[in-house]
C-alpha positions in Angstrom: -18.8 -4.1 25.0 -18.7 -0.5 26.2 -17.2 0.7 22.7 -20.7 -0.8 20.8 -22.6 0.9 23.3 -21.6 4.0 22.4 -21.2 3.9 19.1 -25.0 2.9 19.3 -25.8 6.1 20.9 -24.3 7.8 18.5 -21.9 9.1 21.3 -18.6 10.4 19.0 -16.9 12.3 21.8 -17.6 9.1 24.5 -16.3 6.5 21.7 -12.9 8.9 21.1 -12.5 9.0 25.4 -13.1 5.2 26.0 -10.4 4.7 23.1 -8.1 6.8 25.1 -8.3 4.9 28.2 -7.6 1.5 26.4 -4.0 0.5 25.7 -3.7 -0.2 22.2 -3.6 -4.2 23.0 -7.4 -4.1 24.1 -8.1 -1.8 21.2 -6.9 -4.2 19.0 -8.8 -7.4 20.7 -12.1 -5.5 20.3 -12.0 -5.0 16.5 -13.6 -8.4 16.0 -16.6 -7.2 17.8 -17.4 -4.3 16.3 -16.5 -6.2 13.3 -19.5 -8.5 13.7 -22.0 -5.5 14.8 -21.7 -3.8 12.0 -22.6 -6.9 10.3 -25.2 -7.5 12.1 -26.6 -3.7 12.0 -25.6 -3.0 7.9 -29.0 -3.3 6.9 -30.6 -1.1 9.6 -31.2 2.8 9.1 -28.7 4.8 11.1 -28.6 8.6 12.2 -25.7 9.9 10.7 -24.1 10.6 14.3 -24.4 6.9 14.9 -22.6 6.1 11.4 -20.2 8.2 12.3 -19.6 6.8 16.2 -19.1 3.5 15.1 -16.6 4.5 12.5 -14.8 6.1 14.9 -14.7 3.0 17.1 -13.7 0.6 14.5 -10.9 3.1 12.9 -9.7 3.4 16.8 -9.6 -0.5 16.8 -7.3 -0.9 14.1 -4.0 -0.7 15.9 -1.5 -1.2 13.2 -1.0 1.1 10.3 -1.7 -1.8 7.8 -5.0 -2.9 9.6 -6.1 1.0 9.7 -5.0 1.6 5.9 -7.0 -1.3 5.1 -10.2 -0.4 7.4 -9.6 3.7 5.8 -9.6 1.7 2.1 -12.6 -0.6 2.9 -14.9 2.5 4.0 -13.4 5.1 2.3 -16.6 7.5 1.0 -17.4 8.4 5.2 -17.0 12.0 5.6 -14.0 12.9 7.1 -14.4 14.8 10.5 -12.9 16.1 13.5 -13.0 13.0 15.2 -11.2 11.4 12.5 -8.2 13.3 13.8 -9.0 12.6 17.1 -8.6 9.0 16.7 -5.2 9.2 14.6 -4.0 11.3 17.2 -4.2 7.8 19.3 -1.2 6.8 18.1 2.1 8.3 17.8 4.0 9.9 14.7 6.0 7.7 13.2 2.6 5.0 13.3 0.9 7.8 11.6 3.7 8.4 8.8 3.5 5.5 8.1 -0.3 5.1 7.6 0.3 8.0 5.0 2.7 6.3 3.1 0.2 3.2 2.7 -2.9 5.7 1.8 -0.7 7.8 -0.3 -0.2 4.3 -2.9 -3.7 4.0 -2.7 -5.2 7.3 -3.2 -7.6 8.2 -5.5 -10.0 11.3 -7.0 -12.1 10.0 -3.5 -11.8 12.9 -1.2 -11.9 10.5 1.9 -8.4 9.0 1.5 -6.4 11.7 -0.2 -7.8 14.5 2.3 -6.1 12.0 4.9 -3.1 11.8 3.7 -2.6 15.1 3.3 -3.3 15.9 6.5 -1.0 13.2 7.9 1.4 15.0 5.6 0.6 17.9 7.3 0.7 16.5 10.5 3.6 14.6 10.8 6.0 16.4 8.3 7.0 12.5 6.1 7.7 12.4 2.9 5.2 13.7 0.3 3.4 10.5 -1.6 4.6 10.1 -4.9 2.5 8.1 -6.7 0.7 8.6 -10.1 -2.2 7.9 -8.0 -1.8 10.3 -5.6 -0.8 13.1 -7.4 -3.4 12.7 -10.0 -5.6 12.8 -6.7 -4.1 15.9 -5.8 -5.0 17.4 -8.9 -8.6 17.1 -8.8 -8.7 18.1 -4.6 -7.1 21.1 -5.9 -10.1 21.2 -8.3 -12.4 20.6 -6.2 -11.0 23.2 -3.8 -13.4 22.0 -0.9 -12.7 22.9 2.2 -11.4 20.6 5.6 -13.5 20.2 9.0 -11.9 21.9 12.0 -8.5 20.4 12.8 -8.1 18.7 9.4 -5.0 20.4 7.9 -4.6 20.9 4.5 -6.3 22.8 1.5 -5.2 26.2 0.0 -6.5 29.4 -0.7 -7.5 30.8 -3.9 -10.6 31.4 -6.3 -9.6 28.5 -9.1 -7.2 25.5 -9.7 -4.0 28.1 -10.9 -4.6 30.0 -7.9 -4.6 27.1 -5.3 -1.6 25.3 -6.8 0.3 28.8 -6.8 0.0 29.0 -3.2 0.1 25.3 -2.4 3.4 23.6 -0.9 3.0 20.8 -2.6 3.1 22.3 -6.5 6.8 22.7 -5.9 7.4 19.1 -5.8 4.5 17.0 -7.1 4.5 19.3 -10.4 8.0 18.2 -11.7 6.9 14.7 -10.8 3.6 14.9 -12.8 5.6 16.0 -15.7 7.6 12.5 -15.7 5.1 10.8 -17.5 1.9 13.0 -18.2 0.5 10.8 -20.2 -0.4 8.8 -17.3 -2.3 11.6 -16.2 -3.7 13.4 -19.0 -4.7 10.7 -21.6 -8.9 10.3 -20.6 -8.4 12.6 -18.5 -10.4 16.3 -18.3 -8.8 19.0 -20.8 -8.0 21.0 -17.8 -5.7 18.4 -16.2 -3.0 19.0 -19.3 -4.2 22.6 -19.6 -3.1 22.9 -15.8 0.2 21.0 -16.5 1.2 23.6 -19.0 0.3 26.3 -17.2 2.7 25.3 -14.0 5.5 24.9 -16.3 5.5 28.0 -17.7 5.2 29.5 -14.6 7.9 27.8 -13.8 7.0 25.1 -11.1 8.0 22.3 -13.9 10.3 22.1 -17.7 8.3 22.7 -20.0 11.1 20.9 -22.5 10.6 17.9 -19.9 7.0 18.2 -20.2 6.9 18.1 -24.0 9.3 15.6 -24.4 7.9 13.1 -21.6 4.0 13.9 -23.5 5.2 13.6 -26.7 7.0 10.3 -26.1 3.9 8.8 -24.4 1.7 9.8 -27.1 4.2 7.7 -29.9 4.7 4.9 -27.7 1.1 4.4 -26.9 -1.2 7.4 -28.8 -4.8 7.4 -27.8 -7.2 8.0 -30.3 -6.7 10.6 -32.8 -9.4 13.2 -31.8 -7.9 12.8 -28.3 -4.2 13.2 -29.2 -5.3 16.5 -32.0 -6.9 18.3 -28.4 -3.6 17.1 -26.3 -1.3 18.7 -28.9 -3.6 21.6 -29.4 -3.0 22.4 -25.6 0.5 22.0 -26.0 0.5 24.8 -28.7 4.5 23.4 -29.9 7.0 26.1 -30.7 8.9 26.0 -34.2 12.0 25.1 -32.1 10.0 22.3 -30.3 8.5 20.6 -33.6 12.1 20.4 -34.6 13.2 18.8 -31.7 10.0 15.8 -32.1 10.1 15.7 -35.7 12.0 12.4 -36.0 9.7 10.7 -33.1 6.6 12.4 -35.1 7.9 10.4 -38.5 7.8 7.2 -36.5 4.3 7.9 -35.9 2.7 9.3 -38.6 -0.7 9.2 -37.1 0.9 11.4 -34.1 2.5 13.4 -37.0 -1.2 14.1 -38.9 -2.6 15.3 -35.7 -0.1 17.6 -34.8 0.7 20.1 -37.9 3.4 22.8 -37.5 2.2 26.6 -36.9 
C-alpha cells in the first residue's frame, strides 16, 4: 500500500498528496491496513517525522466524522501540525462541522482535541461547543496561552489569562455559559478558575447576581469540603446586599453558613 510506504519514510507532504488523489471510498477501504501496521510497528522506535506521517495517513483514512472523532479521541496527545489541517481540509465543511461538534463533547484540558475544535470553529464558522467539558477546556488553553503551528487558527493575544479572554471571541458567549453552573467547574479545580470567573463578570462578560446565585446553590446542594468551600467564598468576597439575598439558602446549610461569615 502506497499510503504505508510513505508513512514509513516519514514522507508528511507525499502522505497528504496521495490522500488527495484518492476518492474518499478508497480512503476509507485502506484504514484497515494501516490499522494493522501500526499494530505491527507499536513497539518499534520511530523518528518523530515518521510518527507523524502515519498519523496523517490514518486521520486521512477515516472518512466519516464519527470514525475521525473517534481515531482524533484514540490518539489524542500527537502534536497537532500543519498537516493536520491539511488532511481536514480533505473533506468539505459541513463534514468538518460536524467533526467539531463530536470533539467539542469530548474535549478536555488535552491540548490535542480542544486546539482542534477550535480551529474547526475557526474554520468553518458552526456553532461554538457548549459543553462543561469544553469550556472548562477552554479555560485552561486560555491559561496555557500556547501558541498554534502555521495554519492552525485560533489562540489570542495577551500577557495572562484576563488579557486573552478580553480579547477572545469566545469570552462573550462561553462566559455566561460557565456561569450556569460553576460549580461544575470550580469545585477541585485551581483557585484561579473561580478567580477568573469573577473577574469576567465584573467586567461585565457574565452576571455576577447569576454567578453568585448559580455558586452559591451548588455549594448547598452538594458543598465540598469546608476548607474548600471557606477559599470559594473568600473569592467571591459577598456584598451585604448579596448575603441577604443567600441568607435563607445559607440557614439550610449551616456548614455553608460557618464558612462564609458576613463582612
Amino acid at each position: 500500500m502506497k499510503l504505508v510506504e510513505l508513512a514509513e519514510a516519514g514522507d508528511i507532504a507525499g502522505v497528504v498528496r496521495e490522500l488527495a488523489a484518492l476518492p474518499p471510498e478508497r480512503r476509507g477501504a485502506c484504514a484497515a491496513g494501516l490499522r494493522a501496521h501500526r499494530a505491527a510497528t507499536s513497539r518499534r522506535a520511530s523518528a518523530p517525522e515518521v510518527k507523524a506521517a502515519l498519523s496523517a495517513a490514518e486521520l486521512g483514512c477515516r472518512v466519516t466524522p464519527e470514525a475521525a472523532a473517534s481515531w482524533l479521541l484514540t490518539y489524542r496527545y500527537f502534536r497537532v501540525g500543519t498537516w493536520t489541517v491539511d488532511v481536514l481540509d480533505l473533506h468539505p465543511v459541513a463534514w468538518r462541522a460536524e467533526l467539531a461538534a463530536r470533539l467539542g463533547e469530548r474535549a478536555t484540558a488535552s491540548d490535542t482535541v480542544y486546539t482542534l475544535t477550535e480551529h474547526l470553529v475557526h474554520d468553518t464558522g458552526c456553532p461554538l461547543p457548549a459543553s462543561r467539558r469544553f469550556i472548562l477546556a477552554w479555560l485552561f488553553n486560555r491559561a496555557n496561552g500556547r501558541e498554534r503551528p502555521a495554519r492552525v487558527r485560533g489562540g489570542v493575544p495577551g500577557a495572562d489569562l484576563l488579557e486573552r479572554l478580553r480579547a477572545d471571541p469566545f469570552t462573550p458567549q462561553l462566559a455566561p455559559l460557565a456561569v450556569e453552573s460553576p460549580g461544575r467547574l470550580v469545585f477541585g479545580r485551581p483557585a484561579w478558575l473561580l478567580e477568573a470567573l469573577v473577574a469576567l463578570a465584573a467586567e461585565g462578560f457574565a452576571d455576577r447576581d447569576e454567578l453568585v446565585d448559580n455558586l452559591f446553590a451548588d455549594l448547598v446542594g452538594d458543598p465540598p469540603g469546608g476548607a474548600e468551600t471557606a477559599a470559594v467564598l473568600e473569592t467571591l468576597a459577598l456584598t451585604p446586599a448579596e448575603h441577604a439575598r443567600v441568607a435563607p439558602a445559607r440557614a439550610a446549610r449551616p456548614r455553608v453558613a460557618r464558612c462564609g461569615p458576613e463582612r
